[in-house]
N, C-alpha and C positions, 0 to 999 in steps of 0.2 A: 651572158648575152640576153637582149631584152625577146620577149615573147615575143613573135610577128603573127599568128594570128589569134584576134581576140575571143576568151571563151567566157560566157554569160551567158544570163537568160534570157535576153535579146539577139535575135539572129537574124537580120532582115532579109529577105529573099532576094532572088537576083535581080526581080523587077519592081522592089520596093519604091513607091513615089516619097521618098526624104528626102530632105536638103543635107541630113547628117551622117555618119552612118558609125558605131563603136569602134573604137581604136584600141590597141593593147595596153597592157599599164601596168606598170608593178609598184609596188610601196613599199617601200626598203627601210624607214625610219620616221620616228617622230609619233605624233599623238594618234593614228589611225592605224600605224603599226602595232600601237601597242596594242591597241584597244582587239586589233585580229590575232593578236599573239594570243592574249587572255582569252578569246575566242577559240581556238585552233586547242588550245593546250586545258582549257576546263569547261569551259559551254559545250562545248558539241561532243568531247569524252564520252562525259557525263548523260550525254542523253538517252542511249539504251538501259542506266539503270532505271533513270526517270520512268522511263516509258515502260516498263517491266512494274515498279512500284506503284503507277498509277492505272493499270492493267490492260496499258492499250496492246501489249504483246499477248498478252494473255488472252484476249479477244481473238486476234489473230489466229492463235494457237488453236481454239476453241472452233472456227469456222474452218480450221484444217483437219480438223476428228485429231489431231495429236495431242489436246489439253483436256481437263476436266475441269466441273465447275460451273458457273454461272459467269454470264457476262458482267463485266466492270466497268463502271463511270454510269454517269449520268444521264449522257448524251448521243445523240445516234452520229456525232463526227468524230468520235474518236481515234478513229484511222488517218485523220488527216496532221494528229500530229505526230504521227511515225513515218507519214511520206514528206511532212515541212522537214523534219530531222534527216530523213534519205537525200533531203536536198540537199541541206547543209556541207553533210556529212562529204555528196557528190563534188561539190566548190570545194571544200578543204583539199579532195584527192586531188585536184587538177593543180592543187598546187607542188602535191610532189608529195612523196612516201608519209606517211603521216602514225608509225605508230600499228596497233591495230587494227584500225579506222577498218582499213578494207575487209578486215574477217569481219567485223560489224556488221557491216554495211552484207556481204554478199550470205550472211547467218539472215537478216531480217528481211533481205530480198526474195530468197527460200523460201522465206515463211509467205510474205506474200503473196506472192504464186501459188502457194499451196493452198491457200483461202481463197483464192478466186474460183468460181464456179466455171464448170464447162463451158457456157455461152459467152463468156467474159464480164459476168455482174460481179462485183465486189463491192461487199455494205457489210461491215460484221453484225452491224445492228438489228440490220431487217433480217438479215439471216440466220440469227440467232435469237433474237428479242422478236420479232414480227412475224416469226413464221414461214421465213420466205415471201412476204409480201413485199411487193416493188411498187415507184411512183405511186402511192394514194397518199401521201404527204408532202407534195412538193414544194409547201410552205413552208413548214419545219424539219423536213428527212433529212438537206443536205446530201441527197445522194449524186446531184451532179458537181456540188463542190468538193468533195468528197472525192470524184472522178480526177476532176479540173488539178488538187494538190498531187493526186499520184502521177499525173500525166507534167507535170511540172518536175518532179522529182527525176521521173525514168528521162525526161531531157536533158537534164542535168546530169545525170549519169552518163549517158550515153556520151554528150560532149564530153566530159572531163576523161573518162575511160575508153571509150571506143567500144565497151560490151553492150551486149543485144537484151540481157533476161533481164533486167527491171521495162523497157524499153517495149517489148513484147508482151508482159503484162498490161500496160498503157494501152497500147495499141488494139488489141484483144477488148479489153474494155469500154473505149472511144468506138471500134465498130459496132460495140452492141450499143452502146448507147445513139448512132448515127442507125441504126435498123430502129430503134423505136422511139425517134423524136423526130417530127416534120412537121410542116404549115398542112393544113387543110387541102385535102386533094393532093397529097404526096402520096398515099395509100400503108401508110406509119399509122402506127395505134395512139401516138399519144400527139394532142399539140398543146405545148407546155416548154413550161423556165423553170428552173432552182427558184426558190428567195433566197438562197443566199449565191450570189454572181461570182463564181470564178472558172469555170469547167469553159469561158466562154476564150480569155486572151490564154487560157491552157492548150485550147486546141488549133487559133490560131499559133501559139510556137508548136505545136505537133505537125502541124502544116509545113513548118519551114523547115522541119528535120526531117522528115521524110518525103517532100514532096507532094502529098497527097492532098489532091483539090477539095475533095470532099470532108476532109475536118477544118478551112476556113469555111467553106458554103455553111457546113453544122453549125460553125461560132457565128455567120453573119444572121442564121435563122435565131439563132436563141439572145444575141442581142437587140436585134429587132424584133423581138416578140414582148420583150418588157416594155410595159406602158399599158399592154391593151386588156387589160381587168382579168388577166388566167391565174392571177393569184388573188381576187378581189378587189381590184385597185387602187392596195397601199401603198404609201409610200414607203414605209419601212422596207420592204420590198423591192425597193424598184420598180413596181407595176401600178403608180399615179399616172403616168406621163413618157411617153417612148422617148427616147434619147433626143432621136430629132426634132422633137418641142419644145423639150426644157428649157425653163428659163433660170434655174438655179438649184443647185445643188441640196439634195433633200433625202431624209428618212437616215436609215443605218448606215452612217459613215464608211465604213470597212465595206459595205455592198456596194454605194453607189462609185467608191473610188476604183474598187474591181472590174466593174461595169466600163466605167469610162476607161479604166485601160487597156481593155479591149475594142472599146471604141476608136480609141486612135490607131489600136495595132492594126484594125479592118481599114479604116480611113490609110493607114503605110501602105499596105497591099493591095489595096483596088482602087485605091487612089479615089475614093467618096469624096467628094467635095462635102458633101451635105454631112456627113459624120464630124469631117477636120472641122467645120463652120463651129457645128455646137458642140464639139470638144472645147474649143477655142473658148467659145462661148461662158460654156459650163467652170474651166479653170477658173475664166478673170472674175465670174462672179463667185468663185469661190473663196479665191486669194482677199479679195476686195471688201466680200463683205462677210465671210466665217471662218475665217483664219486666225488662229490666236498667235500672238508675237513669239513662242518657241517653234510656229511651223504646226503647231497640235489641232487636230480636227476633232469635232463631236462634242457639242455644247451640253447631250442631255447625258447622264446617267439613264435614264427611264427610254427604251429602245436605243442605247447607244450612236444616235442622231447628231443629227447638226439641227440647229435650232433657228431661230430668225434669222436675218439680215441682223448684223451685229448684235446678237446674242452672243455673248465671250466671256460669264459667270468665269471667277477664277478657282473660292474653293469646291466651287462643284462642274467644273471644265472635267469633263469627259475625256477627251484627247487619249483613246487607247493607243496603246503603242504598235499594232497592226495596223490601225491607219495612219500612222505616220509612214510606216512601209509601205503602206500601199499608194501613200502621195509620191514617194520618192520613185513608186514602178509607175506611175503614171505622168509625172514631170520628165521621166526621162525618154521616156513615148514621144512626149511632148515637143521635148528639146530635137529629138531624131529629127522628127515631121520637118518640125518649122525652121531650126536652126537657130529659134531665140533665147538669148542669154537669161530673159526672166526667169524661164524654167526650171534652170539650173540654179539660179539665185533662189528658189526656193528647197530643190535639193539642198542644196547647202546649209539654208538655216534648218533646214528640218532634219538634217539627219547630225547635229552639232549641237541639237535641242532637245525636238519633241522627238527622235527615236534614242540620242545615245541616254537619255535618261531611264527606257526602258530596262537596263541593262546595269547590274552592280558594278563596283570595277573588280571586285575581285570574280568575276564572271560567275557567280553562282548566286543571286538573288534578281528578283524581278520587279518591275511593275507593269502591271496591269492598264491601270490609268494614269494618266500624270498631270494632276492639279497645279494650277499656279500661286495656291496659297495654301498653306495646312493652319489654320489658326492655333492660340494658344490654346491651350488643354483640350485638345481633339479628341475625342473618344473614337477610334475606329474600330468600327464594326467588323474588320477581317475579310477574309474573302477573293474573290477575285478582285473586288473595287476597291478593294484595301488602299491607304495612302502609305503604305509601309511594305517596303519589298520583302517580298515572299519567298519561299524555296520553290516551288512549282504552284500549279493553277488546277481548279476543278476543273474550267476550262484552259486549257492550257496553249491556245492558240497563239499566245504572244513569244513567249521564248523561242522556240523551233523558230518560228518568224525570225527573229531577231538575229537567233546564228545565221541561216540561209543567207540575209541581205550582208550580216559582216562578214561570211565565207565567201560571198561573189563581190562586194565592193569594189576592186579594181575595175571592174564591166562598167561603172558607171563615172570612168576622172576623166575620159577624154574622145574626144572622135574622130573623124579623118573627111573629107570632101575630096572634088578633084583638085583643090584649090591648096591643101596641104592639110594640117594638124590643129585641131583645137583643144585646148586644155579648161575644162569644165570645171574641175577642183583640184588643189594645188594641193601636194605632196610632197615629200622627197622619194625620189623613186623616178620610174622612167618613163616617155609614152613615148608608142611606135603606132606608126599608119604605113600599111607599105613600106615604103623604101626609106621611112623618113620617122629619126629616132632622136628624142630630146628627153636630156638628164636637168630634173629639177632637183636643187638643193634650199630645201625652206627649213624653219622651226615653226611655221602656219600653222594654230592661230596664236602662238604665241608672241611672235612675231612677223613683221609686215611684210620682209624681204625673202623674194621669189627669185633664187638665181636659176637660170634654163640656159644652159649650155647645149650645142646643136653636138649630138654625137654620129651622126648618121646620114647623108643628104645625096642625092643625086649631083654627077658634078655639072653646071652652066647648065643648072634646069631651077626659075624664080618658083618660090613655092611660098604660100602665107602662112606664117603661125600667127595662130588669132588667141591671146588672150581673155580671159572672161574679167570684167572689172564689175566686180561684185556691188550690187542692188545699194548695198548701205554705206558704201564707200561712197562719198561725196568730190575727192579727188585721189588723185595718182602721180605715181612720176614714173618713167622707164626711161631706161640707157641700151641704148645697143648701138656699137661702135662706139661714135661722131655723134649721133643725133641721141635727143630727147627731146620725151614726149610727156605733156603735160594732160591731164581730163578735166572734167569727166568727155566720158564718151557718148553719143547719143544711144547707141543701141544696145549697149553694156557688153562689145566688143570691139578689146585695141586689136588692131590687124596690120601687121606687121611681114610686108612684101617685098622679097630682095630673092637673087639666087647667094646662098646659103652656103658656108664651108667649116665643114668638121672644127670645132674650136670655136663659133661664134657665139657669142655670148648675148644674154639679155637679162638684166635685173630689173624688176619689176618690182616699187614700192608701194607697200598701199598703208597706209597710216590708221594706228590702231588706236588710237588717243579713244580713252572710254568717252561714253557719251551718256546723253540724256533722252528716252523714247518717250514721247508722248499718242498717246490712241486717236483715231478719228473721235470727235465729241460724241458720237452716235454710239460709241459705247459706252452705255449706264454704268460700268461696272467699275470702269478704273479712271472713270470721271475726276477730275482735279489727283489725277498720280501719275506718277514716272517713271518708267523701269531704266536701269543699267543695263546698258551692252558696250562691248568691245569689241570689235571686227565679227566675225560670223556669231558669236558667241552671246545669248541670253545669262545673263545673271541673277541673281537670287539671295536673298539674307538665310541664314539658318540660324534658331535660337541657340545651339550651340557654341557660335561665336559673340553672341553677345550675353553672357550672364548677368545676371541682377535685374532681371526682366524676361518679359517676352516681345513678341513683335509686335502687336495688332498694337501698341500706343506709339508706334516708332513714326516720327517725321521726320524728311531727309531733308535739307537744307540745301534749294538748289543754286542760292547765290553763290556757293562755295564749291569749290575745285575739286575734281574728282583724281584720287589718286593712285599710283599702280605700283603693286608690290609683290614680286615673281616671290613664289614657296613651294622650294622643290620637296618642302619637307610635308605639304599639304596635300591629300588625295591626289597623290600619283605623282605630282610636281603639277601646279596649274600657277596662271598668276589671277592674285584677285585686285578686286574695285575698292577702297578706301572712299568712303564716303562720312560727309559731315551732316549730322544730325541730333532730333531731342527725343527726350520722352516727355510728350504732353500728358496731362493727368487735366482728367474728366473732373467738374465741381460737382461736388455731393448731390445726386438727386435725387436722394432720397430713397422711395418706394417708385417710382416712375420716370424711367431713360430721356425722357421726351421734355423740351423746354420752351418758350420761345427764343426766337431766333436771335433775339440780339442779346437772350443770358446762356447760350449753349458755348459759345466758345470757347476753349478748350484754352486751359492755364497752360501761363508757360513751365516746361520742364526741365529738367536737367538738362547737358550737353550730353551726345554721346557720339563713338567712332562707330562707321556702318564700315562692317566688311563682308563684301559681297564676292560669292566665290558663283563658279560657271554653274547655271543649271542644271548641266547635264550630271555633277558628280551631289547633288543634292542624295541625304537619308543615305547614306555612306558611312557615316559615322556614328548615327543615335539617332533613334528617334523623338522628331521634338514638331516645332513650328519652324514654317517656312513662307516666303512669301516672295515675287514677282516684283509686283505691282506698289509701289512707295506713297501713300499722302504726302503731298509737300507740305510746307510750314508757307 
C-alpha cells in the first residue's frame, strides 16, 4: 500500500502561504533505488564506527563524565556530524525495521542527553576545550549550527518514530538558546548570528513540529540580523548585506545556501512578501550567473565561496558536496513557495551530478569537492580538498550529509495542491496526495519512457496531474487515452485535466539523444569547449577509458555523431557517450610555451574514440585524469 502521509524534512504548517505542498512517494526500482539501497545497507551502517574512530563519540562521552581522555578533532563542530548521522539514521527507520539501526541510534541518543548541560547548552568543544565558555566566538564557534544539526536530527526522529528523547534534547537546547539571543531592547544578553547559518530553517521546522511561535520569531530574528556588521561585515559570513538587499549570491557557499533556505521557509509561513522577492531574486542570480553545468556551487577553494558572476574555473571548481545539498533544500523550498518547475529542474541536475558524485558507488568513499577537470599527472595533495575519494574527512561534514538527503529522498519527487498531484522527479515507484495515488514505471535516466498509471482516484471528481517537462528537454511527446500531446511547454509544466479512473494510463516520452552543451561566452574558462549530456545526466571522459595518452591533448570532433552504448557490465550498469575525436600534438617550443598566433596551432593528431561515462560515477575505478569540458577541433 502506498504511504499516505508524507514524512521529510519539510513539514509546512497549517497556514503555510505555498502554492505546493509534499506529497508521499516510494521508490521501488531503478537507479535511485539503488543508489538508497547502498545507502541503507553500508553509508549509514557504517557511521557509528566512523564517528567512534574520528572521536566525535568520544567527545560526547567526555562532556558526559563517562570517558577519559582529551578531546578529538580539530574543530569545535564536531557534534554535528553525529546529529547529520542521527538524521540519516532517523529517515532510514521511517522506512521500516532496518537491522540495528535503532539500538544505534537510541545508545548515541543517551549519550547525547547525557552531554547536555542542565540549562540546555550543548558544545563538547567549549565545554571541554574552552572551559565552559559560551558565544565569545560567534564567528568561528559554530555553536548555533551546531544547535541548528541536532534540532534537525531530533525532528527527524521524532517524525520517523513518534519518540520524544532526542526531541527533548532539541527542545531544551532551542529554549536556552531563545533566553539569550534577541534584537536590542528585548532584554537578552546577546544580539548576535552564527557565521555559519543553519540553527535558523532548523528552528523554523522546530516550529512546525511542535507548534511553537517563538522558535520561528527566533529564526525570523537571527535571519534578519545577518547583513548588519555583528560578525564584521563579511561576506564569508553572511553579514555584507541582509538578505533583503542582496543582489547576488556571495561569500561561503554552504552558508549562504543555508541562509536562504531559511529565508524562503519564513517567506512559507508568514507569507513575507519582501523575503519570497529576494529569495526569488537571489536563485535566478545564482543559477544564471554561478552555477556550474553538474548543478555544483563554490568557484573558490580559498573561503569555499562562490566567486564572480561567471567564475566557473573547472580544475579548481570548488562545488563541495554540502552545497549541493544544500541547493537541492533550498530549490525545494523554492518549488513549495512558487509552484515552478525551474526549481526542480535544477534539483534534478544537481542531485544526478553535483551531489550523486559526492558519494562512491560502493557507498564507502567520498568527495569532498568535486572538480570538473583533474588534469594529466595531478599531484594531489590529500585532504579534505582531495580530488580522490577518501574513507572519511578531518572535516567530515559531507558524508552524514550525504546519507540524510539519500535517506529522505522520497520527501523531495512529488507534491499535491487542491488541484491534484504533481510529479517533480520521475521514478519507478508510487506518489500519493490524499485520496489520489499514481504508479510510475520508468528506467529514468536511462531511458526516456515514463509510464504513470492512475492507481487510486476519487470517483466523478476531475483532478490534474501536472507533469514536470524537464529544463533541457527541448521537446516531448505523451499519450493518455485518445489524445496526444506534443511540447515544449511554456512553464515546464504538462497538465493534464480529466476526472480520472483506476487503470488510466499516461506515457510520457522525453528523448534522450546525447547532446552538445555549450557555456554562456562570459565564461573564460570553457571558452571554445563542449560538454556531453544526455537527459538529466552530465558526462565526463576518464583517462582510464582512453589508454595510450591522457586527456588535456584530447579534441572532440563536433561535426560527427554522438553515439550511445548501454554497459551493464560498467560502474553499476550506466549507458555511455561515444564520441569522435584526436589527439593534437603541440609543435616543439622549445624552452618557451608561448608563440605567435598564427605558428601556435596545434598539429593534427591521431583519430581517437571518446567514451564518455555519467559524472556522477567518475574515480570509481583508479585514479587518473578526468575532464567536463571538451576543446573542439
Amino acid at each position: 500500500m502506498p504511504r499516505r502521509t508524507p514524512i521529510g524534512p519539510v513539514r509546512l504548517g497549517p497556514d503555510a502561504r505555498v502554492a505546493l505542498r509534499p506529497a508521499a512517494a516510494v521508490i521501488e526500482a531503478g537507479l535511485w533505488h539503488t543508489r538508497r539501497e547502498v545507502n541503507a545497507r553500508t553509508s549509514v551502517p557504517q557511521g557509528p564506527e566512523l564517528l567512534e574512530s574520528a572521536g566525535n563519540l568520544h567527545n560526547l562521552r567526555l562532556a558526559a563524565g563517562t570517558g577519559e581522555g582529551e578531546f578529538q578533532g580539530g574543530y569545535p563542530f564536531m557534534d554535528t556530524d553525529v546529529y547529520k548521522w542521527l538524521e540519516a539514521a532517523a529517515w532510514q527507520l521511517a522506512q521500516g525495521p532496518a537491522g540495528d539501526l535503532e539500538a544505534h541510534v537510541d545508545r548515541i541518543t543517551d549519550l547525547v542527553a547525557a552531554a547536555q548541560q542542565p540549562d540546555g547548552y550543548l558544545n563538547t568543544w567549549f565545554q571541554l576545550v574552552k572551559g565552559g565558555e559560551r558565544y565569545q566566538d560567534l564567528r568561528w564557534g559554530h555553536e548555533l549550527y551546531c544547535a541548528g544539526h541536532l534540532i534537525q536530527a531530533a525532528v527527524a526522529h521524532h517524525r520517523a518514530t513518534g519518540r520524544p528523547e532526542l526531541l527533548d534534547v532539541a527542545r531544551k537546547f532551542a529554549d536556552h538558546v531563545d533566553s539569550v539571543f534577541g534584537p536590542p531592547g528585548s532584554g537578552k544578553p546577546i544580539d548576535g548570528i552564527d557565521g555559519h547559518p543553519e540553527v535558523e530553517t532548523a528552528l523554523v521546522e522546530l516550529y512546525r513540529e511542535t507548534g511553537e511561535r517563538r522558535y520561528l520569531d527566533l529564526a525570523a530574528y537571527f535571519v534578519d540580523r545577518h547583513g548588519h556588521g555583528l560578525l564584521g561585515g563579511e561576506a564569508y559570513c553572511q553579514d555584507r548585506l541582509p538578505v533583503r538587499e542582496a543582489t547576488n549570491v556571495e561569500g561561503h557557499a554552504v552558508r549562504q545556501l543555508y541562509l536562504l533556505a531559511a529565508a524562503a521557509d519564513l517567506a512559507t509561513e508568514t507569507g513575507d512578501a519582501e523575503l519570497r522577492t529576494a529569495a526569488e531574486r537571489l536563485w535566478h542570480a545564482m543559477t544564471t550567473t554561478k552555477t556550474h553545468l553538474t548543478g555544483g556551487l563554490g568557484a573558490h577553494h580559498d573561503e569555499e565561496d562562490f566567486g564572480d558572476p561567471y567564475e566557473l574555473p573547472n580544475e579548481r571548481a570548488y562545488c563541495e558536496t554540502c552545497a549541493a545539498i544544500a541547493s537541492v533544500q533550498w530549490s525545494w523550498r523554492m518549488a513549495l513557495l512558487t509552484g515552478e518547475a525551474r526549481y526542480s529542474d535544477l534539483i534534478e541536475r544537481t542531485l544526478y551530478n553535483g551531489f550523486l558524485a559526492g558519494v562512491s558507488l560502493d557507498g564507502e568513499r567520498w568527495l569532498y569537492v568535486n572538480p570538473l577537470q583533474v588534469r594529466d599527472g595531478h599531484t594531489d595533495p590529500g585532504g579534505d580538498q582531495s580530488a580522490r575519494r577518501t574513507r572519511w574527512f578531518r572535516c567530515a561534514c559531507c558524508p552524514p550529509n550525504v546519507m540524510r538527503l539519500l535517506a529522505s529522498l522520497e520527501h523531495y519527487l512529488a507534491s499535491g495542491d487542491e488541484q491534484g498531484l504533481q510529479i517533480h522527479q520521475y521514478v519507478t515507484g508510487r506518489y500519493t496526495a490524499g485520496d489520489l495515488t499514481v504508479r510510475c514505471e520508468t528506467d529514468y535516466p536511462w531511458h526516456g519512457t515514463i509510464a504513470l498509471t492512475v492507481e487510486e482516484t476519487p470517483a466523478d471528481h476531475p483532478w490534474t496531474l501536472s507533469l514536470r517537462v524537464p529544463q533541457w528537454c527541448r521537446d516531448f511527446r505523451a499519450r493518455c487515452g485518445e489524445e496526444t500531446y506534443e511540447g515544449p511547454v511554456a512553464d515546464g509544466w504538462l497538465r493534464l485535466e480529466r476526472t480520472w479512473a483506476p487503470g488510466d494510463q499516461v506515457v510520457l516520452e522525453l528523448p534522450l539523444e546525447p547532446r552538445l552543451t555549450a557555456a554562456d561566452p562570459r565564461v573564460d574558462a570553457v571558452r571554445g569547449c563542449v560538454a556531453i549530456e544526455r537527459g538529466p545526466l552530465v558526462y565526463c571522459l576518464e583517462g582510464v577509458d582512453h589508454p595510450g595518452g591522457g586527456l588535456d591533448d584530447i579534441v572532440v570532433d563536433t561535426t560527427r555523431p554522438l553515439a550511445v552504448k548501454h554497459r551493464p557490465d560498467l560502474l553499476g550498469g550506466v549507458t555511455t557517450v561515444v564520441a569522435a575525436g584526436s589527439r593534437r600534438h603541440l609543435p616543439d617550443a622549445g624552452w618557451w610555451p608561448y608563440a605567435p598566433a598564427d605558428e601556435s596551432d596545434r598539429q593534427d593528431g591521431e583519430p581517437v574514440e571518446l567514451t564518455a561515462v555519467p559524472y556522477y560515477a567518475w574515480a570509481n575505478r583508479e585514479d587518473g585524469s578526468m575532464r567536463v569540458w571538451l576543446p573542439t577541433s
